[in-house]
N, C-alpha and C positions, 0 to 999 in steps of 0.2 A: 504494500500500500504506500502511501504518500507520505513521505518525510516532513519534520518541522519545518524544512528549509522553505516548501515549499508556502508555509502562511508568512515566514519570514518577508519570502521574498515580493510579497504584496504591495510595501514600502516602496516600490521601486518603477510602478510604472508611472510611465510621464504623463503629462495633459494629450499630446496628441495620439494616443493610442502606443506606440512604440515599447518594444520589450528593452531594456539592457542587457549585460551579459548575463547578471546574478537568474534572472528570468530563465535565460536559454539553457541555462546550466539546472536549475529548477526541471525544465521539461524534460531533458536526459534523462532525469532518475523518476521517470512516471511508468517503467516497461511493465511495474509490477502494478500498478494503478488500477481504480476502477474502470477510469475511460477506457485505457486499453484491453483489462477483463469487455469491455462490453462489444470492442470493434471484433475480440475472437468470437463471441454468440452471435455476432451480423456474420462475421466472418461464416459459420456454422450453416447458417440461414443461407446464405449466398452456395454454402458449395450443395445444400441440397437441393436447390434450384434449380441449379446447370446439368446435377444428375438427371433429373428430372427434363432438363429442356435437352439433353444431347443422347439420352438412352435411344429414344427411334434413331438416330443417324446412324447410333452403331449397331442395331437390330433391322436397320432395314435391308443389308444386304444378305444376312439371315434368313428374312422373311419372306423374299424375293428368288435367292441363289441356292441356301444351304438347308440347314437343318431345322426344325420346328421341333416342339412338345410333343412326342407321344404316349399313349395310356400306358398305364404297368404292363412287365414282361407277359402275365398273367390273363392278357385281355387280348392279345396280340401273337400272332409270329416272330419270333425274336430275331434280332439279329446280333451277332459278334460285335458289342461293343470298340469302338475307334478312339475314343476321349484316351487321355490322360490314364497311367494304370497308380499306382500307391495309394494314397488316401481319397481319391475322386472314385475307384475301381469298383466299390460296392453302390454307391448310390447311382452312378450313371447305368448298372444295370437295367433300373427300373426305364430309360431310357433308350432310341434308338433315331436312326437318320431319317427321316424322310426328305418326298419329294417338294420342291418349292410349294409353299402354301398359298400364294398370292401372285399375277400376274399383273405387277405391274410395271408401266412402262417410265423408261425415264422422264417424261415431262409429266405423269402422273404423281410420280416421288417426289417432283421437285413442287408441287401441290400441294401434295400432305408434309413434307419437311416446312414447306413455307407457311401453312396455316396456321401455328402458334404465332405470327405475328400479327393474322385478321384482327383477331379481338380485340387486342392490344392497341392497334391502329387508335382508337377512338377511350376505348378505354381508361388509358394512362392520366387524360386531362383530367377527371373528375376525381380519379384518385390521387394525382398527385394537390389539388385543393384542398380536398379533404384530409389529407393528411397535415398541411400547412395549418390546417383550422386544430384540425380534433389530435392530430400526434401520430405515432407511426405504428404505437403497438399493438392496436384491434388488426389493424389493416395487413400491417406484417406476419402477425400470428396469425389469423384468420386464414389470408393467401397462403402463405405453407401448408396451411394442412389441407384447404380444401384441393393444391394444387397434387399434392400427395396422395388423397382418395381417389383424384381424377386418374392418376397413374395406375393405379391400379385396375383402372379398366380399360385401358390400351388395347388390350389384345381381346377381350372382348368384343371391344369395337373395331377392330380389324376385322371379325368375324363378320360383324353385322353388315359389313361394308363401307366403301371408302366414303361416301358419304358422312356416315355415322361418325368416322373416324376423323373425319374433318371439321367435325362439327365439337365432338372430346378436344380436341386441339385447341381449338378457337376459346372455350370456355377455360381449358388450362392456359391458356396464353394470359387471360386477362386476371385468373386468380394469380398468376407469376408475376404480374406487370403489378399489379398491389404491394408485392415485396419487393421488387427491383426501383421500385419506383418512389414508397415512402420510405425507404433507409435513408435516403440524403437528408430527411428533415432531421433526422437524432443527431446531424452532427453539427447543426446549427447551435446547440445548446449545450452540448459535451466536448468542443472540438474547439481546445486555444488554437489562436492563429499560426503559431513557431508549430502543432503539433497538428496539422487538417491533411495536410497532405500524407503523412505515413498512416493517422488513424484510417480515412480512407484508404489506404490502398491496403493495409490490412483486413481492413472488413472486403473486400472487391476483390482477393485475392484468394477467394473463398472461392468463386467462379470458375478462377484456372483450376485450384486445386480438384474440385468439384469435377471438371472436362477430364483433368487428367487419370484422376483415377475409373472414371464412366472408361474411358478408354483405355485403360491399362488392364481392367479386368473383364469389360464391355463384352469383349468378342472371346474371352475364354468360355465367358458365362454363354454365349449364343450357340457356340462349339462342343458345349457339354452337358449341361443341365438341361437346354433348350431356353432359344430368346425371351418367351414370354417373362422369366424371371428374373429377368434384367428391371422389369418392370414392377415384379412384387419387389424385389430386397430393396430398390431405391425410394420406391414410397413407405415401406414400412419406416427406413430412415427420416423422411422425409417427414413423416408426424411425430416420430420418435422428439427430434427437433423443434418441432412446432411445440409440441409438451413441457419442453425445458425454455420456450421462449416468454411466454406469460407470465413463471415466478420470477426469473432472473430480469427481467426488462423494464425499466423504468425511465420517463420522460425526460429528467432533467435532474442534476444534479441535487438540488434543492428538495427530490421526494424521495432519495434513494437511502434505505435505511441500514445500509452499511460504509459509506463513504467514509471519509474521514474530513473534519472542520477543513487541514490542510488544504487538500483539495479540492475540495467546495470551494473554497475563495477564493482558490488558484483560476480554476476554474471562471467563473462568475468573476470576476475581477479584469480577466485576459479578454471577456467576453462583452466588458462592460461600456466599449465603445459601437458596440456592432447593433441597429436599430436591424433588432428582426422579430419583433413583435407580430402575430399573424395580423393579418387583415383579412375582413370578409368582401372589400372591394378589392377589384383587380385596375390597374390604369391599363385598358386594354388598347388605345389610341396611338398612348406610348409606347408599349411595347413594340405594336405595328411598326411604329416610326425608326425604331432603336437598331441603328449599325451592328453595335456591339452584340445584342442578342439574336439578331440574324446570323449573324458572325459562326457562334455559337450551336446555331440550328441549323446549319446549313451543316458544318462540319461532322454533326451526330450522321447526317443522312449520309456523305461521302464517307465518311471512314466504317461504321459500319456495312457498308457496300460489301466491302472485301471480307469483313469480320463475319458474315453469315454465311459466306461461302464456303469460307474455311470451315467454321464449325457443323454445315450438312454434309461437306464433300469432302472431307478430309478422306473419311475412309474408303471412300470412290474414288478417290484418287489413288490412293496407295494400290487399292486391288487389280486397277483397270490399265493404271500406267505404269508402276511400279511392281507389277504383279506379285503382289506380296497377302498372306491368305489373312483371312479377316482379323485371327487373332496376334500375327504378327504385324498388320497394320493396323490394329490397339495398341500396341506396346511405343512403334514407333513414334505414334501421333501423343501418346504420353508423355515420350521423351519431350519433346515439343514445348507442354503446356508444363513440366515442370520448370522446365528452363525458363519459360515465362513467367513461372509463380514467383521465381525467386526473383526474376527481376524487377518484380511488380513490387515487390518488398522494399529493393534497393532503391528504386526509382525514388517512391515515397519521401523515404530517408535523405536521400541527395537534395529532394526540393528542399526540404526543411534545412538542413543544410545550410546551404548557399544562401536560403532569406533568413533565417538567424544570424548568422553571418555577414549580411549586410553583403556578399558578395555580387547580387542580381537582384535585382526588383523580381514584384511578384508579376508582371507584364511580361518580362522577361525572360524568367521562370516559365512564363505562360506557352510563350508561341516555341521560345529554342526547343522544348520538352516534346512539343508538337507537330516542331519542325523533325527531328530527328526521327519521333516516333511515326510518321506518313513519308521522306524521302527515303531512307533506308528498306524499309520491306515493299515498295511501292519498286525499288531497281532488284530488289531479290527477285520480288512476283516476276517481273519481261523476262528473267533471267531462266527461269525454271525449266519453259520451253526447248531450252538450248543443252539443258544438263540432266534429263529424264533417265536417260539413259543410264545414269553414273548413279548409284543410290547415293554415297557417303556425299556426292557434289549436293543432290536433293534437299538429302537432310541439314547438312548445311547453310544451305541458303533459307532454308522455312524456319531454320531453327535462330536462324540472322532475322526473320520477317518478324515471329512468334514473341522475340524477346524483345527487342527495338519498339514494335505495336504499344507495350505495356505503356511507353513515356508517354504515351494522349493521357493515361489515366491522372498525371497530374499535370498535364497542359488542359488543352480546352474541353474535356469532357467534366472537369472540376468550377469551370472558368464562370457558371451562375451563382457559384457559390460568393464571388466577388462580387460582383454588379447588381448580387439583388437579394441578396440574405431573406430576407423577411418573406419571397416570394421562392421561395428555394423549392416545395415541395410542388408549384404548380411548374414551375421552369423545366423544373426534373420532368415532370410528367409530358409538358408538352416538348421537350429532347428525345422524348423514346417515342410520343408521335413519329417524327422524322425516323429515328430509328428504325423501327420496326418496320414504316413502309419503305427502308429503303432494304430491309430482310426480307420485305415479302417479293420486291422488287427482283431484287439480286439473285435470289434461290432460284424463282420460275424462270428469271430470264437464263441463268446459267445450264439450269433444265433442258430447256429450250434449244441452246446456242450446241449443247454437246450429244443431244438427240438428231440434229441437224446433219453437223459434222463432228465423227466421230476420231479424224485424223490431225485435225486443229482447233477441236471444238475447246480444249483448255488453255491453247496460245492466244485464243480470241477471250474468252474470260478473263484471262490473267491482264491482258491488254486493256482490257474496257478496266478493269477493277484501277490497274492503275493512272487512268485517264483520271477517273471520279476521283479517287482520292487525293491527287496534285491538285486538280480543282476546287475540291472542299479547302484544301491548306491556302492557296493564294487568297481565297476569299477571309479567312480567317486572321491572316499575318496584316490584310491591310484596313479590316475595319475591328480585331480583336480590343477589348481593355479590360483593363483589371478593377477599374475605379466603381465604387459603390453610382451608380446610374439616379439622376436626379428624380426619376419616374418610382423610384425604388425606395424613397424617404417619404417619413409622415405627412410632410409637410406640405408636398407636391403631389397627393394620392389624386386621382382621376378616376370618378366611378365608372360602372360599366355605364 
């Protein structure tokens, strides 16, 4: 927990907001803290989400190509077990291969991969409001679990048909977009300024972690148990989760009944220049008008371009160009997102860094973070084309895209957190607006593009993806800021 140091060092901030050093030194010793206890439980919440949002990418070549669920040995014709022999050897008994259970076509997959973004589409605004009004823990807790139950009837609904299964998606989309969407408001009030950028990417780093192990163990579990259980073990997690979110989770510093005074003050004290009191009016005229949050939205829609790709098609790629079989293209795409997680960490760290430090503004901080993290895997992706052939060149370069990608998370995907505090939890919400239709965008048209042509249909993806994304960045680098937005203070509110 929180050291004396840290009410000590209260004494020391100035009138214009500004930490000193005793301050920055102060935030150092917070790893064992509440705030940070709280970013590992989002952290928690976030990696069961992404299980949840990437188990069909990794069961759909399962459900399509390989092997499904079938009934006990006892109901059936057996067949000579193929899985895994030592501790897997007696329960894969009960199992066996069949023939593809589902015939569907690549622009149909890329349909159903893209439909967890439908809902979403529209969904996000009302939640990210209501979160800014009412707080983030009905809404967080709530979406975990119900997105959790939803998982559980995946393959049900693959039964019933794609329809039905499109329709499961859409409804999980928008119970996901509830948790992805009001976590940003808790860090409005938990989150000193020296310390936003690592708590975020702590709790956010839940995501990769979350991708990597769906995909590290993803295609064992498709290869031996049968796919459909991909989908029980990560929704059982998934409420598991949701049940530890309600006792541990509290609004604000001030109702949490384990804190320490130190902290609290530290906290509230760091926090006590920042006007982000909810409002139940929005300046919607403003916002229209506003450079900077265009800036902002535009960029959500261009860099998730590429980020939706990856995450439906990774393992379609591995299989189809890389011909590597489902469960060794789990492993490798793992490799990937770990390398990610941990950069997603450092990244963090780095920001806080250099602005305690006084070595870069936080503007600067903004777009370099933003710059790096869209021109580097944006020259990997053109490159890829050229290097299929080589795996170690492959992995390389995605492992160059995968890790580089993380610095948006404290450039511009953070960047409402500056210009508009008080409206944090509606901004969030209308960012993954953009988001998600540029996910639902991206997936069919990729669909589409490699159903067409099946000899360059991924030198033309990889090509459009890094068009959008240099695009999203030039637009960002010249109307981007950091400054709290005049449309965004009490004083200048604008009803609807």
């Amino acid at each position: 927990m929180s050291t004396r140091a840290e009410a000590e060092a209260m004494g020391h901030i100035s009138s214009d907001g500004n930490f000193n050093m005793a301050q920055t030194q102060t935030s150092r010793k917070g790893f064992c803290s509440v705030r940070h206890g709280l970013a590992l439980i989002v952290h928690l919440c976030n990696f069961s989400i992404f299980t949840q949002q990437m188990n069909l990418s990794i069961a759909i070549p399962a459900m399509v190509n390989n092997t499904a669920l079938a009934g006990p040995s006892n109901t059936s014709t057996e067949r000579p077990p193929t899985a895994p022999q030592d501790s897997w050897s007696e329960t894969l008994k009960e199992f066996k291969p069949m023939a593809p259970t589902y015939d569907w076509s690549p622009d149909m997959q890329g349909i159903i991969l893209s439909s967890l973004n439908y809902g979403s589409f529209l969904a996000t605004i009302p939640i990210g409001y209501m979160s800014g009004i009412y707080g983030a823990k009905y809404l967080v807790g709530v979406g975990l679990f119900l997105s959790s139950v939803l998982t559980f009837f995946i393959p049900l609904a693959a039964d019933a048909g794609v329809a039905f299964l499109v329709v499961v998606r859409i409804v999980q989309g928008i119970t996901q977009g509830m948790v992805l969407t009001s976590q940003y408001t808790i860090w409005v009030k938990w989150a000193p300024p020296l310390e936003k950028s690592q708590l975020i990417n702590i709790a956010i780093s839940g995501q990769l972690l979350g991708s990597f192990i769906i995909f590290l163990i993803g295609g064992f579990l498709c290869q031996t148990i049968g796919w459909p259980y991909i989908f029980y073990i990560f929704g059982g997690i998934g409420c598991a989760c949701s049940f530890l979110w309600f006792p541990l989770f509290y609004e604000d510093p001030i109702n949490h009944p384990f804190i320490s005074t130190g902290e609290k003050e530290y906290i509230m004290h760091s926090l006590a220049q920042q006007d982000s009191s909810p409002a139940w009016s929005l300046p919607i005229k403003a916002m229209v008008r506003s450079l900077p949050l265009w800036a902002i939205l535009i960029f959500h829609f261009t860099e998730f371009w590429s980020f939706y790709i990856f995450m439906d098609y990774t393992p379609t790629y591995f299989s189809t160009i890389l011909q590597a079989n489902l469960r060794d293209s789990g492993i490798l795409t793992s490799l990937l997102l770990v390398a990610a997680f941990i950069c997603t960490i450092f990244g963090g760290l780095l920001a806080d860094f250099l602005l305690s430090r006084k070595l870069l503004r936080l503007m600067s901080i903004r777009k370099l973070f933003t710059t790096i993290g869209v021109l580097v895997p944006s020259a990997a992706l053109v490159s890829l084309h050229w290097t299929r052939s080589s795996l170690s060149a492959t992995m390389a370069l995605l492992a160059l895209s995968f890790t580089t990608t993380t610095f948006c998370q404290v450039g511009a995907f953070v960047n409402f957190l500056d210009i508009a505090p008080r409206y944090t939890g509606f901004l969030k919400g209308l960012s993954q607006v953009f988001a998600h239709a540029s996910g639902a965008t991206s997936s069919t048209l990729a669909g589409f593009i490699m159903n067409q042509d099946s000899e360059f249909g991924w030198r033309n993806v990889f090509l459009i993806s890094a068009s959008v994304n240099v695009s999203g960045l030039v637009f960002y680098l010249i109307f981007g800021q950091a400054e709290v937005q005049d449309w965004a203070t009490e004083q200048t509110l604008t009803h609807f």
